[in-house]
N, C-alpha and C positions, 0 to 999 in steps of 0.2 A: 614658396607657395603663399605666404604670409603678406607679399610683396604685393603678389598677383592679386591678394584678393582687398587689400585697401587702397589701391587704385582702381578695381573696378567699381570700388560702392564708393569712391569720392567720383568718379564720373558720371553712375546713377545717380547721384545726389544734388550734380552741379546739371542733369540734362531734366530731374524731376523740376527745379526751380523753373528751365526755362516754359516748361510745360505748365505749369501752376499760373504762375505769376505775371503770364505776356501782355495782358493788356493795361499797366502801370502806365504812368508815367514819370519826367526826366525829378532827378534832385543834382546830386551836389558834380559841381564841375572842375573838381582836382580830379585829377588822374591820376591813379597809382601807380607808380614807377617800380615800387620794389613790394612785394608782400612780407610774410615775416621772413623767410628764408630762399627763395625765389624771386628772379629778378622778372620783370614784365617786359611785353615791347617797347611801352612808351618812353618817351626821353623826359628830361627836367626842361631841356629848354636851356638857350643860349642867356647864359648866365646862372643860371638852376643852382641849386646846392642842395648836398642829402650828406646827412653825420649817419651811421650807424655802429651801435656798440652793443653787446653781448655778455654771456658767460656762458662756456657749457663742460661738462665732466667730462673726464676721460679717467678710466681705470686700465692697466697694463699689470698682470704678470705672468714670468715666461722663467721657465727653469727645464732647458732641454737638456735630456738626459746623456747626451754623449758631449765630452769636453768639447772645448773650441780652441782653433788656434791663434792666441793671441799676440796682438804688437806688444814687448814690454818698454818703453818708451823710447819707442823708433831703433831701439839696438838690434833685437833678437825676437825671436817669437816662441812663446813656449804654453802646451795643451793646459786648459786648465776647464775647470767645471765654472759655468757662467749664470748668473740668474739678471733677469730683471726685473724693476720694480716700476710703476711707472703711476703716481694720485695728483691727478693735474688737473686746475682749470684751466680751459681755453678761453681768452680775452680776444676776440678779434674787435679792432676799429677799421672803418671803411670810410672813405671822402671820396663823395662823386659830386663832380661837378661837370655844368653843359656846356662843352666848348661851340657848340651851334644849335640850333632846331633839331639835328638829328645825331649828333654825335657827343657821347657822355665819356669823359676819365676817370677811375676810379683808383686809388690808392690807397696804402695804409699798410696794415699787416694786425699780427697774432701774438700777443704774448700770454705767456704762460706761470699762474701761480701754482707755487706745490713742489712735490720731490719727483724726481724722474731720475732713479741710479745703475747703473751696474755694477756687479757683488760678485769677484773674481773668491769663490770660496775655494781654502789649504792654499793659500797665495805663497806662504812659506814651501812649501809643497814638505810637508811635516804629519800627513797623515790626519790632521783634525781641521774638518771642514770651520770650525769655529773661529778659527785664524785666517779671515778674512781679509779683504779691502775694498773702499765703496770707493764708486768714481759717479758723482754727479754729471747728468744730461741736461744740455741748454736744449729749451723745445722753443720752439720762436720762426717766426717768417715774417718775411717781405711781398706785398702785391700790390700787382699794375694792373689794369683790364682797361676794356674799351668796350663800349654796345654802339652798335650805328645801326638807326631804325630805317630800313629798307621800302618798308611802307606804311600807309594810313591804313585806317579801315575803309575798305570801299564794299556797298552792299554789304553781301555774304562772307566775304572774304575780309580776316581779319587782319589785323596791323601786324606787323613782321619785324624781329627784328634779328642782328648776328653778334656774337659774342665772346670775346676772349679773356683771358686770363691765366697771366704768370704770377707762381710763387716761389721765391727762393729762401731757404734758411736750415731750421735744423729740426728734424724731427724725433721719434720715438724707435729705434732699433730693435722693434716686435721681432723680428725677423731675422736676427743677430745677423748682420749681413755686414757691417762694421767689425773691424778687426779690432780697431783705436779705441781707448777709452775715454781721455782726456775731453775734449769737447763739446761733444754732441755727433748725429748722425746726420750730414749735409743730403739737400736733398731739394731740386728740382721738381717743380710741377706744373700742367699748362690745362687748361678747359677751353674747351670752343665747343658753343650752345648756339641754338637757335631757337627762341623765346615767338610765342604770338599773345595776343590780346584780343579782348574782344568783348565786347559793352552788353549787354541783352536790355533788355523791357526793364529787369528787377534785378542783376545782378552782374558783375564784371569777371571774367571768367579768364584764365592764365593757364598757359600751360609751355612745354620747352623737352627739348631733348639736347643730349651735349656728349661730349668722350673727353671721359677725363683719365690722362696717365701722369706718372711721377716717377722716376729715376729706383723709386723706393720701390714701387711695383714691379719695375721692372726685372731690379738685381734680385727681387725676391721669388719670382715666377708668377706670380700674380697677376692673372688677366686684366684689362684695361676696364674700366671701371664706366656704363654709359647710364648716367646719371638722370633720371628722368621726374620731369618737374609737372604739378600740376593744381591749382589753387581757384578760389573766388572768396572774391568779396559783394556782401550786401549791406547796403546803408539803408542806416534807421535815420532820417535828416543826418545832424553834423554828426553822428558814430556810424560805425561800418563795424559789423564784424566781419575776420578775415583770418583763413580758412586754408592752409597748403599743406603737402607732399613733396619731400626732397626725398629719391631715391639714395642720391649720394652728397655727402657735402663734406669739401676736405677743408681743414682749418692746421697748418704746420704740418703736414703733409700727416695727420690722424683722421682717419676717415669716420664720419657719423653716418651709418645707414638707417634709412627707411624711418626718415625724421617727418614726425606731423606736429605742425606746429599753428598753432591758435593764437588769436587775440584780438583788439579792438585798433579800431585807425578813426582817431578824432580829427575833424578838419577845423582848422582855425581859421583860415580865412580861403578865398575861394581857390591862391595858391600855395600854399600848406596848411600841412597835415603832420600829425604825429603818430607812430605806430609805435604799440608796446605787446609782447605777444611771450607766451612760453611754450617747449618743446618736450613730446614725449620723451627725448633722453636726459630729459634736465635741463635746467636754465632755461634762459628768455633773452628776448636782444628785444631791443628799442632804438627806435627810426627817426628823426626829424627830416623834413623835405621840405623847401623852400622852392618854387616852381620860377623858371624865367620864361626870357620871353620866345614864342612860337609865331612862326612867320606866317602860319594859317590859323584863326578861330579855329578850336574845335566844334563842330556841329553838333547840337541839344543829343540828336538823335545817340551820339556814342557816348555818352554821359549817361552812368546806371541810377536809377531812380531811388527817390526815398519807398519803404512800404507803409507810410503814414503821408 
């Protein structure tokens, strides 16, 4: 319910703008490619470049009451009572860069500061839960994606774009679904979204919808996750504040739901911009974009205005 109801009043919020404010005119002529946590339709452009880097919290702990059966290293397997503990930052870096006019690659991955263990307690099996043993968890990923913008803004209809993305590495075993302790919990993940854009009078308006599953979802019964994105920004001259809604955002395969994230996007020159922005569940990620080059002008009219 909680979900339902701050997507419906950032919609009232993003459709009162266009109401208020329609007869503005143009300002600043970067295009935002990425919001603080949402990606947009637009491309960077054949040559483009965008860094982005972060931090956000993650807390885990999990002490199911009926033992589990565990590997003891690779021999045998025997019941024991299992806890986990999981105080982690997530680090994600991103590098997107424009392989053409319409086609962007993005790379990088997630690392993770902090402890993430599991706590095999009466490991001796001796009766005294106190006689334990911890086995540290690697949390970390690897990511590829691609967005290819399908179309411009024409009229009414806005700019479109399609989107994918693979993550592979090790996550957080909430869901004790790992038998092994040594390593970490491997784990597969894919998103394919479809992102639009769209410029008004006063304000640049973003939204997307996506299905996002993971290997980790899967073994654990956990429905498939459809991730729904929706944001705007308004520029004061060269600042913009800016403004989104991630339903779902996985980082190492830990999911952060029903993320609103704020902040300012300064433009340096007319093709980049810097964003720096923080998140109701904690932390901030901060954006550099360097724009290439586009085989069409974009026309004044899809360029969102200053309100000065």
């Amino acid at each position: 319910m909680r979900k339902q109801i701050v997507i419906i009043a950032l919609v009232i919020f993003l459709f009162s703008l266009t109401q208020i404010y329609m007869p503005k005119t143009e300002a600043s002529q970067t295009n935002p490619v990425n919001l603080n946590l949402i990606p947009c339709a637009e491309t960077l452009g054949k040559g483009g470049y965008s860094f982005s880097t972060g931090m956000y919290p993650s807390s885990v702990k999990e002490s199911p009451a009926d033992p589990m059966n565990i590997d003891i290293g690779g021999f045998f397997k025997e019941l024991h009572k299992v806890e986990l503990k999981s105080d982690i930052w997530l680090i994600p870096a991103r590098i997107t860069y424009g392989i053409s006019d319409r086609l962007d690659f993005t790379f990088g991955g997630t690392y993770s500061t902090g402890n993430t263990e599991k706590v095999l307690l009466d490991y001796y099996e001796v009766g005294d839960e106190n006689k334990k043993r911890v086995y540290s968890q690697t949390v970390l990923d690897g990511v590829l994606g691609m967005k290819y913008k399908i179309q411009d803004v024409k009229g009414n209809i806005p700019a479109m774009a399609f989107g994918v993305e693979l993550q592979m590495g090790y996550t957080v075993d909430d869901g004790f679904v790992d038998e092994t302790l040594g390593n970490g919990f491997p784990f597969v993940a894919g998103l394919i979204y479809m992102s639009g854009s769209y410029n008004l009078n006063v304000a640049s308006i973003h939204g997307g919808i996506g299905i996002s599953v993971s290997s980790k979802s899967v073994q654990t019964n956990q429905r498939f996750d459809l991730p729904i994105q929706i944001g705007a920004e308004v520029p004061f001259g060269i600042l913009s504040a800016v403004v989104d809604y991630n339903g779902y955002k996985s980082l190492s395969g830990v999911g952060l739901k029903s993320v609103i994230s704020g902040g300012l996007r300064y433009d340096i020159s007319q093709n980049s911009a810097i964003n720096a922005s923080v998140a109701s569940v904690g932390g901030f990620t901060i954006t550099l974009t360097i724009g290439g080059k586009h085989l069409e002008a974009s026309a004044p009219a899809q360029s969102a205005p200053s309100l000065f």
